[in-house]
C-alpha positions as CSV (number, residue, x, y, z in Angstrom):
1,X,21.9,62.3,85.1
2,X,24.5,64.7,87.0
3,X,26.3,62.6,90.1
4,X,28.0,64.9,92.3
5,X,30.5,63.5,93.9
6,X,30.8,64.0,97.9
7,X,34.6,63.4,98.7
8,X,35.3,59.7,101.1
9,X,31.0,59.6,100.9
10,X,29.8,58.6,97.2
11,X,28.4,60.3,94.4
12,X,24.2,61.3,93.6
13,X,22.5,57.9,95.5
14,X,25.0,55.6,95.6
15,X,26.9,55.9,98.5
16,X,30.1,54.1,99.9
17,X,29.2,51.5,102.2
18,X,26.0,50.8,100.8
19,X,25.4,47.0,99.7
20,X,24.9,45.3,96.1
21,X,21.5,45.2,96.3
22,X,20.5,48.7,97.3
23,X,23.1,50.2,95.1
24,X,21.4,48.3,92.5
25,X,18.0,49.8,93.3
26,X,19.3,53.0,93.9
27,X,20.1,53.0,90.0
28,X,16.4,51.7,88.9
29,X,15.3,51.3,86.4
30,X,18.6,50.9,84.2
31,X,19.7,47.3,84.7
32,X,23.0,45.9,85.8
33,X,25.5,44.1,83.9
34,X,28.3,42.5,86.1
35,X,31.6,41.7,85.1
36,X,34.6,41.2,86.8
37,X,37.3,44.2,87.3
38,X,40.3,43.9,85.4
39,X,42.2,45.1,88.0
40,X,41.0,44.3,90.8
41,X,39.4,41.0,90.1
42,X,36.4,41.7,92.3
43,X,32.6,41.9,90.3
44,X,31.5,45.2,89.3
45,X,28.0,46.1,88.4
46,X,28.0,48.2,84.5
47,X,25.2,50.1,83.4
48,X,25.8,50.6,80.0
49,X,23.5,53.0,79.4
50,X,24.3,55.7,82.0
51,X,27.7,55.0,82.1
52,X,28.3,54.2,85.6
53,X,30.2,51.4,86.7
54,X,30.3,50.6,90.9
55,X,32.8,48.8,92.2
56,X,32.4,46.7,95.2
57,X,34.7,45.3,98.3
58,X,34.7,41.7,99.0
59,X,31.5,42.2,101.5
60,X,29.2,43.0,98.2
61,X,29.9,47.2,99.8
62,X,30.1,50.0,97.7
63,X,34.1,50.7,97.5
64,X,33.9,52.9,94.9
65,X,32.0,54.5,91.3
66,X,33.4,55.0,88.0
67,X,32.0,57.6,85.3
68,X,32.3,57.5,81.7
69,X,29.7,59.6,78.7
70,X,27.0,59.4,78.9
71,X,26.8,60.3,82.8
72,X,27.6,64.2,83.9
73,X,29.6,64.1,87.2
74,X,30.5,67.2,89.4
75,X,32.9,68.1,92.5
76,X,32.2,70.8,94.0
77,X,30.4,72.9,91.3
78,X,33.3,71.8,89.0
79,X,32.3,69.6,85.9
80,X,34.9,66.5,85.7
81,X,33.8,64.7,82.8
82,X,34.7,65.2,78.8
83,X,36.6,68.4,79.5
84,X,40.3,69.2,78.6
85,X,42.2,67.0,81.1
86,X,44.8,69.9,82.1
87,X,41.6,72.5,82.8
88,X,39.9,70.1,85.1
89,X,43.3,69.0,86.7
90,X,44.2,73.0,87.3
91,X,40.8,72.7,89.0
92,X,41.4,69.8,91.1
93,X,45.1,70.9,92.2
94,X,43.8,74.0,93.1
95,X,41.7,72.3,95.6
96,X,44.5,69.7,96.4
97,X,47.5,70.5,95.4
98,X,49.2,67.0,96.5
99,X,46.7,65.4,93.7
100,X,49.1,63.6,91.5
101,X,49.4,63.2,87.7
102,X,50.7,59.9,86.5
103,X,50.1,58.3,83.1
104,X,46.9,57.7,83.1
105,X,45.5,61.1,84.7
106,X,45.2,62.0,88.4
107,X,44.0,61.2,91.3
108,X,43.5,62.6,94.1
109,X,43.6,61.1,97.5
110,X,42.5,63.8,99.5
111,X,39.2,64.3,97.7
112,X,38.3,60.8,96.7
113,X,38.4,61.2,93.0
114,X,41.0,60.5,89.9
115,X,40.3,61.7,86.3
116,X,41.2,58.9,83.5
117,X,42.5,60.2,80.6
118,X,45.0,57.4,78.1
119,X,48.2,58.6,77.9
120,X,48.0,62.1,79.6
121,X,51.7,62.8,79.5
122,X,51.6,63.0,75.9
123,X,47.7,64.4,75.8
124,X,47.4,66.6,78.5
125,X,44.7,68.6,76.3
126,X,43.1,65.5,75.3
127,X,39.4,65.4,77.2
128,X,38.9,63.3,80.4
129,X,37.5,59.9,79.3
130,X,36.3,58.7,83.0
131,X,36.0,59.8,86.5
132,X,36.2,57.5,89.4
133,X,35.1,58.2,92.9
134,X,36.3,56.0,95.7
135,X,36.2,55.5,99.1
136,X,39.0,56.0,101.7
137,X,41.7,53.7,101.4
138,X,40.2,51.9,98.2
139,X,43.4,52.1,96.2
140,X,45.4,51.2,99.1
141,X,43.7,47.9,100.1
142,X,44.5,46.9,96.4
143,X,48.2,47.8,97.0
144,X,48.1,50.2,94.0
145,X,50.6,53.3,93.5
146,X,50.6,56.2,91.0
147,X,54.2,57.2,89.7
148,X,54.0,61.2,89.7
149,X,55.1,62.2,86.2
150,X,55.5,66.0,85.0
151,X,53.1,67.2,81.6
152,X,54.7,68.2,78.9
């Protein structure tokens, strides 16, 4: 399935906001696995099989979605997923050019989205591994920062 992302909103039918239990339906029939974030320690639903993981606040609401193969995930016309990092980051700049590359990708806090790719300042070539879409001021409630670094 192709989610396309809508920037602060959500991505395909899951939308920010929306609780467990509809998000859950939304994503019938694949089935749920929840674990707990590793950063954030709050319970995520998985689904394995599409490669979608959504994250929720502490009210069981949508905070934000996370895209890894086998999913497809568009912004704006643009594919995001299992491209060469620096292509879709020349794409997302161009759009926002305060998005910031740190170690692990970029994100962009303008447009509600952040490409993961492991160890980007060595790999900017390497392809984006995940995509996450968030919600407005999802990174800030967790008190996390991105150190700006410069590719190689």
């Amino acid at each position: 399935m192709n989610y396309i992302i809508d920037s602060h909103s959500g991505a395909g039918m899951i939308q920010f906001g929306m609780n467990r239990a509809k998000a859950r339906s939304a994503m019938k029939p694949a089935k749920a696995t929840p674990r707990i974030s590793f950063v954030f320690k709050v319970p995520i639903d998985n689904f394995l099989d599409l490669g979608v993981r959504i994250h929720y606040d502490s009210h069981e609401n949508c905070e934000a979605i996370e895209f890894s193969m086998p999913s497809t995930v568009t912004l704006r016309d643009h594919s995001l997923l299992n491209l060469p990092f620096g292509e879709v980051a020349d794409r997302i700049r161009a759009i926002d050019p305060t998005a910031t590359i740190h170690k692990a990708g970029l994100t962009s806090f303008q447009l509600g989205v952040g490409l993961y790719i492991p160890d980007a300042i060595h790999k900017p070539n390497d392809l984006v591994q995940g995509v996450i879409a968030f919600s407005k001021g999802y990174y800030e409630r967790y008190g996390v920062t991105f150190e700006p670094i410069s590719l190689r």
